[in-house]
C-alpha positions as a Markdown table, in Angstrom:
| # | Residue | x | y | z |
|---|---|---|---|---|
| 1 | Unk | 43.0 | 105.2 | -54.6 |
| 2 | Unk | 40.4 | 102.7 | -53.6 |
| 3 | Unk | 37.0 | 103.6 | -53.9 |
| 4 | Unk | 35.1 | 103.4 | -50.4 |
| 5 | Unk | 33.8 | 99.6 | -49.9 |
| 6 | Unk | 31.4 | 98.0 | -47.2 |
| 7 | Unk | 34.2 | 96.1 | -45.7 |
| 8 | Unk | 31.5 | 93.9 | -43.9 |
| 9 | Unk | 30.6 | 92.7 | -47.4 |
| 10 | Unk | 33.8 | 91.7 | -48.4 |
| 11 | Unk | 35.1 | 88.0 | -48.3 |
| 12 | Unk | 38.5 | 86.6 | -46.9 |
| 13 | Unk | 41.3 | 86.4 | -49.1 |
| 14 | Unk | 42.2 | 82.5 | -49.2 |
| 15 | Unk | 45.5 | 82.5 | -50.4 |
| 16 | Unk | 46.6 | 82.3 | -46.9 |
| 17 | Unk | 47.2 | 79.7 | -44.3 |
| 18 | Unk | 43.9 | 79.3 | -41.3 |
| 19 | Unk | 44.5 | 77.4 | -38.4 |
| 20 | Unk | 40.8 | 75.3 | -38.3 |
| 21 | Unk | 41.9 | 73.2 | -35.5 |
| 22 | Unk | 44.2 | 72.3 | -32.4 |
| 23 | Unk | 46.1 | 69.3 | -33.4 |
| 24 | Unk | 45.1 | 67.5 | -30.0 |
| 25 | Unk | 41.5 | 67.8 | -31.5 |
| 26 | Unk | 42.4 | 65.7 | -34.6 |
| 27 | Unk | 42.1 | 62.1 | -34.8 |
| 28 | Unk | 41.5 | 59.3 | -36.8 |
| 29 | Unk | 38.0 | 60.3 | -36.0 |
| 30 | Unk | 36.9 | 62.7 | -39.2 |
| 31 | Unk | 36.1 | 66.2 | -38.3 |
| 32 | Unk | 33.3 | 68.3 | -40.1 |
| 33 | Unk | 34.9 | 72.4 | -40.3 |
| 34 | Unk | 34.0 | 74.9 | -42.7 |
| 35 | Unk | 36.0 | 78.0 | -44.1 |
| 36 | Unk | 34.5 | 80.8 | -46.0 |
| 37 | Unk | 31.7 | 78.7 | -47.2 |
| 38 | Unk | 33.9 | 75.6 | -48.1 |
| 39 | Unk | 33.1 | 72.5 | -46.4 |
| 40 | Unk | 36.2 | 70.8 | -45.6 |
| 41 | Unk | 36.9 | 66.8 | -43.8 |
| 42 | Unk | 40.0 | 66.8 | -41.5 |
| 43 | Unk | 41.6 | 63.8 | -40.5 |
| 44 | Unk | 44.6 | 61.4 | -39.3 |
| 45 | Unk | 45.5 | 58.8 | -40.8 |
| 46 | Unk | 47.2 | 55.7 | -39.4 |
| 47 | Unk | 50.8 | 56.7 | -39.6 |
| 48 | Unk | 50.1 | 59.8 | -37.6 |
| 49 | Unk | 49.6 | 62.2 | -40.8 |
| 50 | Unk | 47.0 | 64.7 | -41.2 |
| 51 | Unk | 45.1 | 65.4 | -44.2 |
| 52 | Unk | 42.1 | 67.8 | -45.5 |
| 53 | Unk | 39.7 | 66.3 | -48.1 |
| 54 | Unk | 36.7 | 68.4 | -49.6 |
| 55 | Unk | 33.9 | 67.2 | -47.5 |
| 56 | Unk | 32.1 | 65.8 | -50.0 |
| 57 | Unk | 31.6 | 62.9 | -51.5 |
| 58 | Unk | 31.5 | 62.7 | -55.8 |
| 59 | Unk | 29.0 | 59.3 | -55.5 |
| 60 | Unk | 25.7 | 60.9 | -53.9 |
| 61 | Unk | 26.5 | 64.2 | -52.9 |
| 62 | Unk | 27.4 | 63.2 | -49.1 |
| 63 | Unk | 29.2 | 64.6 | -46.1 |
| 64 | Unk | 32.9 | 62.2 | -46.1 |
| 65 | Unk | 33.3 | 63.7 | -43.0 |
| 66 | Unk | 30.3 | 61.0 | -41.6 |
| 67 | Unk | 33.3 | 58.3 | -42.3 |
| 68 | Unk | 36.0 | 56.3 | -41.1 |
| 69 | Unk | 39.6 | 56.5 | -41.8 |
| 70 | Unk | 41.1 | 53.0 | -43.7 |
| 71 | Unk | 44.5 | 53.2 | -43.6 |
| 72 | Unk | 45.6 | 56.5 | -45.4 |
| 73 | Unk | 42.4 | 57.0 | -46.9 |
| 74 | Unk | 38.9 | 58.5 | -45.8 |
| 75 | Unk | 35.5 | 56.2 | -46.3 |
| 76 | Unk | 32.3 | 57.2 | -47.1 |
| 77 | Unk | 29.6 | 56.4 | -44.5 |
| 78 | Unk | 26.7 | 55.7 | -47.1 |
| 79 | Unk | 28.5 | 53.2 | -49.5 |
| 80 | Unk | 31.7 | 52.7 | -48.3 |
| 81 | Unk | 34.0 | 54.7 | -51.2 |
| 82 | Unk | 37.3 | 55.7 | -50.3 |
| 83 | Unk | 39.4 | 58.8 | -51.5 |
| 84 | Unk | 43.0 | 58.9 | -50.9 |
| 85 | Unk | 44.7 | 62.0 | -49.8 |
| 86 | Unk | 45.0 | 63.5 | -52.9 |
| 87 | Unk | 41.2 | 63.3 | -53.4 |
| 88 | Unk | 41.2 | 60.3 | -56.2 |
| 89 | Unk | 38.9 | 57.4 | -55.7 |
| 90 | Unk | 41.1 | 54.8 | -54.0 |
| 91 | Unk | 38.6 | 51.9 | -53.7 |
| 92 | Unk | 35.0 | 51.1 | -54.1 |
| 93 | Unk | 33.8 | 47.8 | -52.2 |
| 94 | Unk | 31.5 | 46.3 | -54.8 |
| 95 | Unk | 33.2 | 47.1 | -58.2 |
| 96 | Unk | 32.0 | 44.3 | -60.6 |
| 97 | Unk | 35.0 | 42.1 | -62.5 |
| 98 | Unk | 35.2 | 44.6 | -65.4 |
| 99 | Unk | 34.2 | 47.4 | -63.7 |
| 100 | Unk | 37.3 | 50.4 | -62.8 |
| 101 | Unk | 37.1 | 52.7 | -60.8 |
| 102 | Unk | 35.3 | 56.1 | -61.4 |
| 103 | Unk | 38.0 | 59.1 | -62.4 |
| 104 | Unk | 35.9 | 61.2 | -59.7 |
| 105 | Unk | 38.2 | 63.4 | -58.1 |
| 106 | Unk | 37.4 | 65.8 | -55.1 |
| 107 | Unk | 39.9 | 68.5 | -53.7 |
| 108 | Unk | 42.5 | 68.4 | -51.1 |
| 109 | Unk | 43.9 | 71.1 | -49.8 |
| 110 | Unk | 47.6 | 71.9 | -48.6 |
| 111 | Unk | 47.9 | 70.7 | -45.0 |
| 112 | Unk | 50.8 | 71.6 | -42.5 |
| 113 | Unk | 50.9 | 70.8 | -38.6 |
| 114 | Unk | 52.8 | 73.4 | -36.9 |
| 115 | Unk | 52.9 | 74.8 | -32.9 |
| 116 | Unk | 49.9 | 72.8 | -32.3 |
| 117 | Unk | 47.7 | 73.6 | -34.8 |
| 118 | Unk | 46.7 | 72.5 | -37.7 |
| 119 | Unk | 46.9 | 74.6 | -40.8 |
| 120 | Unk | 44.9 | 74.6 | -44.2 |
| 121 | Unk | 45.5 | 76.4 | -47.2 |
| 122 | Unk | 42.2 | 76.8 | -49.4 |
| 123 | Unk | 43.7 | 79.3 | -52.3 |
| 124 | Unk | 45.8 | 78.5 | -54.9 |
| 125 | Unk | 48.0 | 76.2 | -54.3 |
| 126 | Unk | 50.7 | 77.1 | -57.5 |
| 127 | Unk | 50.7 | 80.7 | -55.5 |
| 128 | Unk | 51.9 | 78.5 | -52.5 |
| 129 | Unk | 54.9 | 76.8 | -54.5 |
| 130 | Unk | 55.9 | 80.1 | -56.0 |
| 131 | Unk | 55.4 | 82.3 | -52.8 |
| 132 | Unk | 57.4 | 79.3 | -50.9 |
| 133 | Unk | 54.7 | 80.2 | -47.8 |
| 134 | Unk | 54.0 | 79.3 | -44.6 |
| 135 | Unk | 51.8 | 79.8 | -41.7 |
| 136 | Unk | 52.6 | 82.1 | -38.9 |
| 137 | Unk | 55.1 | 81.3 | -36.2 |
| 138 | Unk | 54.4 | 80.6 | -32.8 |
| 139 | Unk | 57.4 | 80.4 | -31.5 |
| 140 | Unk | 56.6 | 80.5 | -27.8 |
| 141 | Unk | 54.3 | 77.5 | -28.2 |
| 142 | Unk | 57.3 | 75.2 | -27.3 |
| 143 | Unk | 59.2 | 77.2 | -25.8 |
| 144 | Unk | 60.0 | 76.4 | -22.2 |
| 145 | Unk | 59.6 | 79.6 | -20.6 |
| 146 | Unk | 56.3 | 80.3 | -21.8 |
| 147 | Unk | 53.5 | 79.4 | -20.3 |
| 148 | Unk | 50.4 | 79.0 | -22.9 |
| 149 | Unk | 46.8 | 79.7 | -22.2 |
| 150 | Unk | 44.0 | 78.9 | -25.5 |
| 151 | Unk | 40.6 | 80.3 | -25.5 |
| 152 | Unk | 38.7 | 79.6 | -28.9 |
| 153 | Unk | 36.4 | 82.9 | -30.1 |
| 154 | Unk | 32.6 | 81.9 | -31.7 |
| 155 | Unk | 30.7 | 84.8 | -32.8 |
| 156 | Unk | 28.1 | 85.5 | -35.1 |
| 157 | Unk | 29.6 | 88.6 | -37.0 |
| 158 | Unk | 32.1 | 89.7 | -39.7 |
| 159 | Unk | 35.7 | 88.9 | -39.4 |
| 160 | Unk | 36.4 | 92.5 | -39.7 |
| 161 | Unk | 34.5 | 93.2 | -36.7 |
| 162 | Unk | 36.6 | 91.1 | -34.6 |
| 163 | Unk | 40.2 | 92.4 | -36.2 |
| 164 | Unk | 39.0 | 96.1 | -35.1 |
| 165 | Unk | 38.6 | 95.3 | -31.4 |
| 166 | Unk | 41.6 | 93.7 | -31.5 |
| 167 | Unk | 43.8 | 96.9 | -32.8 |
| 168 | Unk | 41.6 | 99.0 | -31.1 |
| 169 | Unk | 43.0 | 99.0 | -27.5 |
| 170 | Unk | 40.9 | 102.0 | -26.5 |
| 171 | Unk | 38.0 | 99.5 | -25.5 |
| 172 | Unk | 39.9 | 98.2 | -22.5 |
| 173 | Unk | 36.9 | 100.0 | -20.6 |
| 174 | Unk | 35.1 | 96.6 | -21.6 |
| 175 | Unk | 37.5 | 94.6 | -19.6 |
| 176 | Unk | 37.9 | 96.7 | -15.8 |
| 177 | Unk | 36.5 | 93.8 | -14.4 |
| 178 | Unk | 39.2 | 91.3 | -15.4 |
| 179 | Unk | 42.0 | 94.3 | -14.9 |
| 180 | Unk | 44.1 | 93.4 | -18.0 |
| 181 | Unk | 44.8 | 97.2 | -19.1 |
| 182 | Unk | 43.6 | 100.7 | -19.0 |
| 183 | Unk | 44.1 | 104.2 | -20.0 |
| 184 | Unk | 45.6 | 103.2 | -24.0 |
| 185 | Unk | 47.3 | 106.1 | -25.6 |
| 186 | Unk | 48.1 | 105.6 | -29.5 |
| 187 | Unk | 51.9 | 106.7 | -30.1 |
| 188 | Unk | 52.7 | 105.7 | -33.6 |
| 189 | Unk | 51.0 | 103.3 | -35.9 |
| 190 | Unk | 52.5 | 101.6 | -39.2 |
| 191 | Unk | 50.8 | 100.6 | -42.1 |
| 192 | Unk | 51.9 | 98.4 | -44.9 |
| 193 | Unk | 50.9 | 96.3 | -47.9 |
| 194 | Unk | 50.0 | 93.4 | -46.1 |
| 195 | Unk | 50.1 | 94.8 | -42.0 |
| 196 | Unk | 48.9 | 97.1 | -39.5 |
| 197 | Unk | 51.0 | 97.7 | -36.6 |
| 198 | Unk | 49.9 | 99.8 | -33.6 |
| 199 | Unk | 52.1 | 101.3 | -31.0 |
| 200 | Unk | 50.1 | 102.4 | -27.8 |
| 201 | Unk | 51.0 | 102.8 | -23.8 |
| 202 | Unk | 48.8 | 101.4 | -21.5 |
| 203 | Unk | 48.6 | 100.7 | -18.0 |
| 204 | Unk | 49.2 | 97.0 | -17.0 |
| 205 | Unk | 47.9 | 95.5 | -13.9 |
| 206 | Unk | 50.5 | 92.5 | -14.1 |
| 207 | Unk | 54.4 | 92.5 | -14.1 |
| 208 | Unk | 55.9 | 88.8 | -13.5 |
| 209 | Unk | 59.0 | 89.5 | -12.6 |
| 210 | Unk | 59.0 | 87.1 | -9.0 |
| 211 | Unk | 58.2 | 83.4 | -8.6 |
| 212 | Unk | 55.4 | 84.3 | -6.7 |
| 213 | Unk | 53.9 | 87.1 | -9.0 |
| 214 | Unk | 52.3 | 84.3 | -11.2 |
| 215 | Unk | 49.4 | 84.3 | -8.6 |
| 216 | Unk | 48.2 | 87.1 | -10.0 |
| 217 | Unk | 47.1 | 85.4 | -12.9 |
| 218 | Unk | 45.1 | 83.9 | -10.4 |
| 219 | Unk | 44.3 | 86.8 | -7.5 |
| 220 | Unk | 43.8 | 90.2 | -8.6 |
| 221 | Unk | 43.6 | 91.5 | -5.4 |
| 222 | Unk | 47.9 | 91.2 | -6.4 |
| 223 | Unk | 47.7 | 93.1 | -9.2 |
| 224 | Unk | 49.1 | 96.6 | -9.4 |
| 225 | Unk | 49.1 | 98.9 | -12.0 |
| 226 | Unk | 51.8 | 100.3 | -13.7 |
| 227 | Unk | 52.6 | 101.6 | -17.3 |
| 228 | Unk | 53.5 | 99.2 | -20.2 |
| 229 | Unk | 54.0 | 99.1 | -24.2 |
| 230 | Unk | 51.1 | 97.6 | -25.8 |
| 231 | Unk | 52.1 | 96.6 | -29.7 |
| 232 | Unk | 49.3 | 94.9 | -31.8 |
| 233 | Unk | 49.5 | 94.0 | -35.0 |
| 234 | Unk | 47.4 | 92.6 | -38.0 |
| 235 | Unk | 49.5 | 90.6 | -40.8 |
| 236 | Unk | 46.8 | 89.3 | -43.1 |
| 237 | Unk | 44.7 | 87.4 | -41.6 |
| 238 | Unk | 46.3 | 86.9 | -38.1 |
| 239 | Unk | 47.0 | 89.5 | -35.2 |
| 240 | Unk | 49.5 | 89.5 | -32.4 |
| 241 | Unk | 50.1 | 91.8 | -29.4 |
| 242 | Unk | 52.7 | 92.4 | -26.7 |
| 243 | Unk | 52.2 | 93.7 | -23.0 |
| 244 | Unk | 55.0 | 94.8 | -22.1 |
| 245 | Unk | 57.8 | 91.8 | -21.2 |
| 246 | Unk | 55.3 | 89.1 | -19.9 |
| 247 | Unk | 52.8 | 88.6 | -22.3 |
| 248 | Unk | 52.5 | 87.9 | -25.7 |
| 249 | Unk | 48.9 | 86.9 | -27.4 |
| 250 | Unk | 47.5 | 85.9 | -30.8 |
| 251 | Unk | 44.6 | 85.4 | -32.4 |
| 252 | Unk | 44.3 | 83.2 | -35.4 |
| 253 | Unk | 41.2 | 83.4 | -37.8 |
| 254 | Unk | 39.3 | 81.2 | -39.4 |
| 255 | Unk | 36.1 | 82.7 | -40.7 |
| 256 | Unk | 33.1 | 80.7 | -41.6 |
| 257 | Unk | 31.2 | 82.9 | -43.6 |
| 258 | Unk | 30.1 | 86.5 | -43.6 |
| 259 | Unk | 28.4 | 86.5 | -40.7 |
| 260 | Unk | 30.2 | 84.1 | -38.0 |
| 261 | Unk | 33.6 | 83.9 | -37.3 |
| 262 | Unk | 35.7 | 81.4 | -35.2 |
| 263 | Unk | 39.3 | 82.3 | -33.7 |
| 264 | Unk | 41.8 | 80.9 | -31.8 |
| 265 | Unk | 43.1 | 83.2 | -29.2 |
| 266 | Unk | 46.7 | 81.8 | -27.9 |
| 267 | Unk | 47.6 | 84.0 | -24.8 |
| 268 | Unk | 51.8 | 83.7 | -23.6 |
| 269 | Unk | 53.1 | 84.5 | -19.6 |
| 270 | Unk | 57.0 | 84.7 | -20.0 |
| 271 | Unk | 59.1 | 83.4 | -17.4 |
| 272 | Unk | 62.2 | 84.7 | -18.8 |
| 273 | Unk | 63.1 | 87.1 | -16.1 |
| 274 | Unk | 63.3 | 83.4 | -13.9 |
| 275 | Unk | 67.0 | 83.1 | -14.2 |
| 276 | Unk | 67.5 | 80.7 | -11.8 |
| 277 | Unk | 65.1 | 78.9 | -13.3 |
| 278 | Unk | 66.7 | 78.4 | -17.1 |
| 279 | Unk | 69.5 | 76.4 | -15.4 |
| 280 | Unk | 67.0 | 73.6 | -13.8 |
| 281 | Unk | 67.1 | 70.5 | -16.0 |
| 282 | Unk | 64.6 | 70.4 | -19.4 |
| 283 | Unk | 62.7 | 67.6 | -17.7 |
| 284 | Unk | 61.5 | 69.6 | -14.8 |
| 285 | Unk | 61.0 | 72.9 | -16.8 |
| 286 | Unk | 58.9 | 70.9 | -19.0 |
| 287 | Unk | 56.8 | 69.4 | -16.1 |
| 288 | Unk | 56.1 | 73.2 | -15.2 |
| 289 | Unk | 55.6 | 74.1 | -18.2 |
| 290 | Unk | 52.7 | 72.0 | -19.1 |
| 291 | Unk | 51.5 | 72.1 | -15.4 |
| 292 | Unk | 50.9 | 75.7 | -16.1 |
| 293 | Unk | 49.0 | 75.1 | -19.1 |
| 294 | Unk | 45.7 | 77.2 | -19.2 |
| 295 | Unk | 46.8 | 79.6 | -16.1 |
| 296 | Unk | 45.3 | 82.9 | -17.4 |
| 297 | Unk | 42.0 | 80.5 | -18.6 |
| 298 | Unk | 39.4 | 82.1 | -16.4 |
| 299 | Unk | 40.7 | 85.9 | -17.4 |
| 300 | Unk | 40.9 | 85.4 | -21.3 |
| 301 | Unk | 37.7 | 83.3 | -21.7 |
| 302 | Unk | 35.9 | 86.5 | -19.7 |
| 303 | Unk | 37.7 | 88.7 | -22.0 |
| 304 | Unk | 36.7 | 86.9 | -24.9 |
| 305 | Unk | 32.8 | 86.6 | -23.7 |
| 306 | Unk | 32.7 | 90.7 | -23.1 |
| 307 | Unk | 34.0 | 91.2 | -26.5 |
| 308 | Unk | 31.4 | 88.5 | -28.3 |
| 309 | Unk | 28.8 | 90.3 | -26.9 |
| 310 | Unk | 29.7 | 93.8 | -28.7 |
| 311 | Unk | 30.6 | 91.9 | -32.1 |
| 312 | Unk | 27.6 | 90.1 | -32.0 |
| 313 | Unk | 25.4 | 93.2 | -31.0 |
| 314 | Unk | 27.2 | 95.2 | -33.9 |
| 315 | Unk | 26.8 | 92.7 | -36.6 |
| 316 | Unk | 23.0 | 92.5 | -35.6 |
| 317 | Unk | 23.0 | 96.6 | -35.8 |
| 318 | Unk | 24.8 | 96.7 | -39.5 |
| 319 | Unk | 22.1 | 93.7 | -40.7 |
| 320 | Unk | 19.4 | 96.1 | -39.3 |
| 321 | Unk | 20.4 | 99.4 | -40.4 |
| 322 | Unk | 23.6 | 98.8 | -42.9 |
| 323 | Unk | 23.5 | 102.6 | -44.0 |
| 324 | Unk | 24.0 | 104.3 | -40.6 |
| 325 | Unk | 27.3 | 105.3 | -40.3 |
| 326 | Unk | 30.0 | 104.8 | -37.9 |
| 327 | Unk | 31.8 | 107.3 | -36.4 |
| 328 | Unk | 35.4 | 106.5 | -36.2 |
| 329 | Unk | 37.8 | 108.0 | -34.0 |
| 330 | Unk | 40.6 | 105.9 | -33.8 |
| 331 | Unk | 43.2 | 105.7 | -36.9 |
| 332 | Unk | 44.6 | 102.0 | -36.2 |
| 333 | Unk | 40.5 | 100.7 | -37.1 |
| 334 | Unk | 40.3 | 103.0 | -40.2 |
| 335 | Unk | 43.9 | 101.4 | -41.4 |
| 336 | Unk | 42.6 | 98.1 | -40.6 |
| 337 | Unk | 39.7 | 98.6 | -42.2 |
| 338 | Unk | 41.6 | 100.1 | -45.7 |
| 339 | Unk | 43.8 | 96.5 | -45.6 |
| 340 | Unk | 40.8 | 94.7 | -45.6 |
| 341 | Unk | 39.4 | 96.5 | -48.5 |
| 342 | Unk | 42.9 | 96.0 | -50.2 |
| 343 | Unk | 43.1 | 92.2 | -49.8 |
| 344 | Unk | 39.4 | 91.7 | -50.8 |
| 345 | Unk | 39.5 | 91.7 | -54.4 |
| 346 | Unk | 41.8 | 88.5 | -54.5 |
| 347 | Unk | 38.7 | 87.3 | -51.8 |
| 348 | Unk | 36.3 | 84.6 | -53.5 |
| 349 | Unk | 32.4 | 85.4 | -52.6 |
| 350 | Unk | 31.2 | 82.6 | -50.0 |
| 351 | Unk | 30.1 | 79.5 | -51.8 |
| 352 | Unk | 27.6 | 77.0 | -50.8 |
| 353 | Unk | 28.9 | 74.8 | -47.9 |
């Protein structure tokens, strides 16, 4: 048995793939992101591939990320070093005849693009071979009869805060205004080494099950409710829910530091109950498809400002009073809350970014 732990203390565990960015958002332009404390340069190089370089360069202590990208390498913005993708010093413009190059070395991390995102891995890379991992399927991402909506989640509190609204589908009081659900009810809930999984009912206020019941995404005056399964679950460190036949969501974490915590909430309409519409040809269910990107925007970027609001305001309640307890009613938080504790002690502490 573990002993009780301040779960708002505890650090990520890294030995896990984090989405840090949509791979539309990554260029040959450098981009700055930091995980857990570790400062880390994404880029593209010119065939296309993606790379992650310790944002640092070993010559005067600077960001790399300030640079350019020269062929497969990154170059510094102060004296114009470059570091190949495997972080070695791959040129320095002003190297005397006898001079070599320095044996300064800087990290890379383990990069994979996959459903539109990019993925770091900032643990242990020999765990990686030997666990043969990889990050989290999307499957509906490309997928032509789903329809994907992305709302990205900034907040300035612990991850953990975050993870227990998310399983915790009793606070869909928060949301009346945007009429996703109502009335939860926990039925069963699972709990593993690694995973949380809750099983509630809920009343929906959307069923797409007609061509034209996709403008309720944009009309709620269409809506009507009706009862639905609600799954959610928590598979260190990502979450993913169900609604019933039509929706599917996720939310992938990539935590800053102990007090702010950025997400990437992927929300999925299914259009499977279009039969007719599986047997048009690929070309045209593509063009809807991605003409349907972003549907459900206005409702899950309102859902995702109510909910920053109560993080934020219980992160700044915890850093004013950290000994007041919370009451806890619900069992699917106090599950969540015992993985957390459980994959902390393979967590590093936050290091200087």
């Amino acid at each position: 048995m573990l002993p009780r732990r301040d779960i708002r203390q505890l650090g990520i565990n890294l030995n896990h793939w984090y989405a840090l960015v949509r791979s539309r958002d990554l260029s040959q332009t450098p981009l700055a992101v930091v995980l857990w404390g570790e400062a880390i340069a994404l880029y593209r190089d010119e065939t296309g591939q993606a790379h992650a370089l310790e944002d640092r360069c070993p010559h005067r202590q600077v960001k790399l990320s300030h640079g350019a990208v020269v062929g497969t390498s990154l170059e510094c913005a102060y004296h114009a070093w470059q570091f190949d993708p495997q972080g070695n010093c791959a040129a320095v413009p002003y190297l005397e005849p006898r001079q070599k190059l320095p044996t300064c070395k800087i990290r890379a991390y383990p990069v994979r693009e996959q459903d539109g995102f990019v993925w770091v891995y900032p643990g242990d890379a020999s765990l990686l071979v030997a666990q043969d991992d990889a990050p989290l399927p999307l499957p509906e991402w490309d997928h032509l009869n789903y329809i994907a909506t992305v709302a990205t989640i900034d907040c300035e509190a612990h991850f953990s805060f975050l993870i227990e609204n998310l399983m915790d589908m009793h606070h869909g009081h928060l949301h009346r205004g945007f009429q996703a659900w109502s009335a939860a009810v926990l039925e069963h809930l699972e709990e593993e080494r690694d995973r949380v999984a809750a099983h509630y009912t809920a009343q929906s206020y959307y069923r797409i099950d007609k061509i034209w019941s996709i403008a309720q995404l944009f009309f709620p005056a269409l809506r009507q409710l009706h009862p639905e399964p609600l799954r959610v679950s928590y598979a260190y460190p990502n979450w993913t829910s169900s609604l019933g036949q039509d929706f599917k969501i996720y939310c992938l974490f990539a935590p800053t530091g102990p007090t702010h915590t950025r997400a990437y909430l992927i929300h999925f309409v299914s259009l499977e109950a279009f039969e007719r519409l599986h047997k048009l040809p690929v070309k045209f269910r593509r063009f809807v498809k991605n003409s349907l990107f972003g549907a459900a925007q206005t409702m899950l970027d309102g859902l995702v400002r109510e909910d920053v609001v109560m993080l934020e305001e219980e992160q700044t309640a915890y850093l004013k009073h950290p000994d007041r307890r919370s009451y806890e009613l619900n069992r699917t938080v106090i599950a969540v809350q015992r993985l957390i504790a459980t994959q902390a002690p393979q967590a590093s502490s936050v290091p200087e970014a």
